[in-house]
C-alpha positions in Angstrom: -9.6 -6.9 22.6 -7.0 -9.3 23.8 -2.9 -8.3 23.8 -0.1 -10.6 23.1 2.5 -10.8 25.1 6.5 -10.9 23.2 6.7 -14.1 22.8 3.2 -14.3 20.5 4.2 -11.5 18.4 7.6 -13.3 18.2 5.5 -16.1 17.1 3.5 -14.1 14.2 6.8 -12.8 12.7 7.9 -15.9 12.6 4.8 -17.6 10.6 4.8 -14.7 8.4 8.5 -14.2 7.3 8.2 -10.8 8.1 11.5 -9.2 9.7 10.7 -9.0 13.8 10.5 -5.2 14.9 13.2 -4.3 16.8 13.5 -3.0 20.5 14.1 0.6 19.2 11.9 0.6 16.2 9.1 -1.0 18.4 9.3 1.8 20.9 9.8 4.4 17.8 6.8 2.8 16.4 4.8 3.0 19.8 5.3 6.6 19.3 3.7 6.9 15.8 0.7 9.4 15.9 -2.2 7.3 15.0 -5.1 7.8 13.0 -8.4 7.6 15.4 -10.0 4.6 13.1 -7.5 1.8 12.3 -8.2 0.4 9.2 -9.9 -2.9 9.0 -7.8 -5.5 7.5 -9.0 -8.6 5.1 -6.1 -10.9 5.0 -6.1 -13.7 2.4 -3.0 -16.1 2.5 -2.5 -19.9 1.0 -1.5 -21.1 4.2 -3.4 -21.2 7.1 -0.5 -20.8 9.4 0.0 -17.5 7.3 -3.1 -16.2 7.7 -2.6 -16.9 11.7 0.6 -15.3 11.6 -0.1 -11.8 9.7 -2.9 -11.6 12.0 -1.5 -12.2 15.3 0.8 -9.4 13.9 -1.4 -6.9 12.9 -3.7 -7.5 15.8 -0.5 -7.1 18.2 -0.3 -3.6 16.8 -3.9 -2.9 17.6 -5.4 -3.3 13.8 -8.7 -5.1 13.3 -8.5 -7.8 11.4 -10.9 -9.9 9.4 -10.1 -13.9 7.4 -12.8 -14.3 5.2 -11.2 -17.7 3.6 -12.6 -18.9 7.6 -15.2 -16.7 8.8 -17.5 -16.4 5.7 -20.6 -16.9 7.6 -19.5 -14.1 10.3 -18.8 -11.2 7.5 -22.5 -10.0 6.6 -22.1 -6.1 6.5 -18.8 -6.0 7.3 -16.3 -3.9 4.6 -12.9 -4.3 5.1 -10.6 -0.8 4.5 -7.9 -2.8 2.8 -7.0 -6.2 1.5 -3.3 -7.7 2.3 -3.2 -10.4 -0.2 0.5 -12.7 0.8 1.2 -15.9 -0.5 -0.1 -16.0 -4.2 0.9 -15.9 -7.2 0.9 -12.3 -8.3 -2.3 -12.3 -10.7 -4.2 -9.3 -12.0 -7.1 -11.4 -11.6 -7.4 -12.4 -8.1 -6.7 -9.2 -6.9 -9.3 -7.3 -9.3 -11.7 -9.8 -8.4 -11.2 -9.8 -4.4 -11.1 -5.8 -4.7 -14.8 -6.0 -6.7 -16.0 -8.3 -4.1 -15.3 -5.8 -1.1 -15.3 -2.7 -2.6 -11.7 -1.8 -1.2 -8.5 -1.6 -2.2 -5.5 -4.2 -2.4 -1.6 -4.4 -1.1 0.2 -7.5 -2.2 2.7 -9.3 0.0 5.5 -10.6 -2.3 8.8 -12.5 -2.2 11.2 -10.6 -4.5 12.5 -7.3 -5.3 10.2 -4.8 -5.8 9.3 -2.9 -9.0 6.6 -0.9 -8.5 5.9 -0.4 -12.5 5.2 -4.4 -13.1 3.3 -4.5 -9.9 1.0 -1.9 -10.5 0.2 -4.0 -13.7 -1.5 -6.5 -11.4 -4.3 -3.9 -10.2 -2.7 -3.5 -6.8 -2.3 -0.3 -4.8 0.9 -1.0 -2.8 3.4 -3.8 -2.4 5.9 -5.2 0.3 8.1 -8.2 0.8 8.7 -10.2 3.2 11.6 -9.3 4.5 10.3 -6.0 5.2 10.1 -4.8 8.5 6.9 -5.2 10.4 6.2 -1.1 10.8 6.7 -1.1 6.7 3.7 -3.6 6.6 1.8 -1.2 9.0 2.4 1.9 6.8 2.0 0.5 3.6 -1.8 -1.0 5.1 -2.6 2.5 6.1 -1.6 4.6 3.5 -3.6 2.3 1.4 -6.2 1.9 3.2 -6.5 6.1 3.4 -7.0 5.8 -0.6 -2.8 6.0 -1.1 -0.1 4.1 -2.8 2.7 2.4 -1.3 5.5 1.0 -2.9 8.2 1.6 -0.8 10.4 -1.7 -0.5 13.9 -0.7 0.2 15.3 -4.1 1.3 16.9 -5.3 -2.1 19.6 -3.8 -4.0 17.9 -3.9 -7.0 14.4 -2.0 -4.9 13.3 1.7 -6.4 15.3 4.3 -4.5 14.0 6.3 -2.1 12.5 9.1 -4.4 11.7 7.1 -7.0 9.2 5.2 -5.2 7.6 8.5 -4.2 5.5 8.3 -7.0 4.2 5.4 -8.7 4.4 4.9 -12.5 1.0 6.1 -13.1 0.9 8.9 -10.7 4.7 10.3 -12.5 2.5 10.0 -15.8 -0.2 12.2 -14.4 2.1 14.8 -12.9 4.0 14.7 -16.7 0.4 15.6 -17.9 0.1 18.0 -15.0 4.0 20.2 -16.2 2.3 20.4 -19.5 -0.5 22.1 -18.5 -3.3 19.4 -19.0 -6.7 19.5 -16.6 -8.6 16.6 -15.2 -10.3 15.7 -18.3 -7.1 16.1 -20.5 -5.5 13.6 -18.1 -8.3 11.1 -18.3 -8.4 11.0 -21.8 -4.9 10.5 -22.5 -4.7 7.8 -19.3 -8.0 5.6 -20.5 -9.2 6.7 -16.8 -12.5 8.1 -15.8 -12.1 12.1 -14.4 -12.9 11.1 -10.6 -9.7 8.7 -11.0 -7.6 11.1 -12.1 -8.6 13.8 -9.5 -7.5 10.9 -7.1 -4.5 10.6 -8.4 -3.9 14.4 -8.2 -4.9 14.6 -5.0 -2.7 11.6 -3.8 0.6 13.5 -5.9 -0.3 16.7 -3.7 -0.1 14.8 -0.7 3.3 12.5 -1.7 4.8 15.7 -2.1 3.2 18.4 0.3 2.1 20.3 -2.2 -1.2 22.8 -1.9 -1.7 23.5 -5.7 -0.9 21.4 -8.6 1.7 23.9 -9.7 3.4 22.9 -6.5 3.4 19.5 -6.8 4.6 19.9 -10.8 7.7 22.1 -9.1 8.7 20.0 -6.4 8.4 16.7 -9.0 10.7 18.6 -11.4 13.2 19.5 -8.6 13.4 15.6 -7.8 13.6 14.4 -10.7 10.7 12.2 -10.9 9.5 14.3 -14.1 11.1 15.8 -17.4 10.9 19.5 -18.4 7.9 18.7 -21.1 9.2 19.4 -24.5 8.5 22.3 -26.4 
């Protein structure tokens, strides 16, 4: 594997729009635990100078990184972890169709504010702009990538807050579901979702919010506010 030197990575960021890491949070970032397989990355842009860009940048911080718009041929038996989709249009059917066709899950790369309840509509699992920060493009690839959600853009005024974002729409309906005592199957039903999904979804809640037992994760929700009291 070959390592850039500052002045390539300065290059990437600036081919991506991406906001350069800086000094400090490059060495606070050098000092992020990481997991002991990087995820593999399938990047699909418009531009090819995009493409270059967001992979000179995600290579520079040691992720693998597959283009499959050029390397077709090259990509037999190889399965990306995640797909970072940048460039498009946001359309529910590109990204369903490019999540079918590797059999992995998608975060979109867009240019405005954020709202994680319209962009979950797409059939995404996490979002960023582009004027986040590079290490916010890292995080949101890995917690996706790990089977997560991420939609954590803070950059814009009119961006979720902090704890609002902890949770996306659909995993805040599931933990309502949860404080009024539905199970797995109840949840599926009332959510059009098959039972492995919502166990997923559960699962991911539990983590979000360091929670061991449902229960848990239904107490800390109501103590943030991300969930009402169900009424009687």
């Amino acid at each position: 594997m070959s390592f850039q030197n500052h002045s390539d990575t300065a290059a990437a960021t600036a081919a991506t729009g991406l906001a350069a890491p800086s000094p400090s949070s490059s060495h606070a970032a050098a000092r992020v635990r990481l997991p002991i397989r990087l995820p593999l990355v399938a990047i699909y842009s418009e531009r090819a100078i995009s493409r270059a860009g967001l992979a000179a940048l995600l290579r520079s911080q040691m992720l693998d990184v597959v283009l499959p718009e050029e390397e077709a041929g090259d990509l037999v038996g190889v399965r990306p972890d995640v797909i970072l989709l940048a460039g498009f249009a946001p359309e529910r059917e590109l990204a369903t169709r490019l999540t079918r066709r590797h059999g992995a899950p998608t975060l979109i790369m867009v240019d405005g504010p954020l709202r994680a309840d319209s962009i979950e509509e797409l059939g995404v699992h996490g979002a960023v702009c582009r004027e986040c920060p590079a290490e916010r493009l890292i995080a949101g690839l890995d917690a996706v990538a790990g089977g997560g959600t991420f939609f954590e853009c803070h950059t814009h005024a009119s961006a979720p807050t902090p704890t609002d974002s902890l949770l996306s729409p659909r995993e805040r309906r599931v933990t309502a579901e949860l404080a009024r005592g539905a199970g797995v199957e109840e949840i599926a039903a009332a959510l059009s979702i098959s039972p492995h999904t919502a166990r997923t979804h559960v699962r991911n809640i539990r983590r979000k919010l360091g929670a061991r037992t449902s229960a848990e994760a239904v107490a800390q929700a109501l103590t943030l506010g991300l969930v009402a009291l169900p009424a009687r």
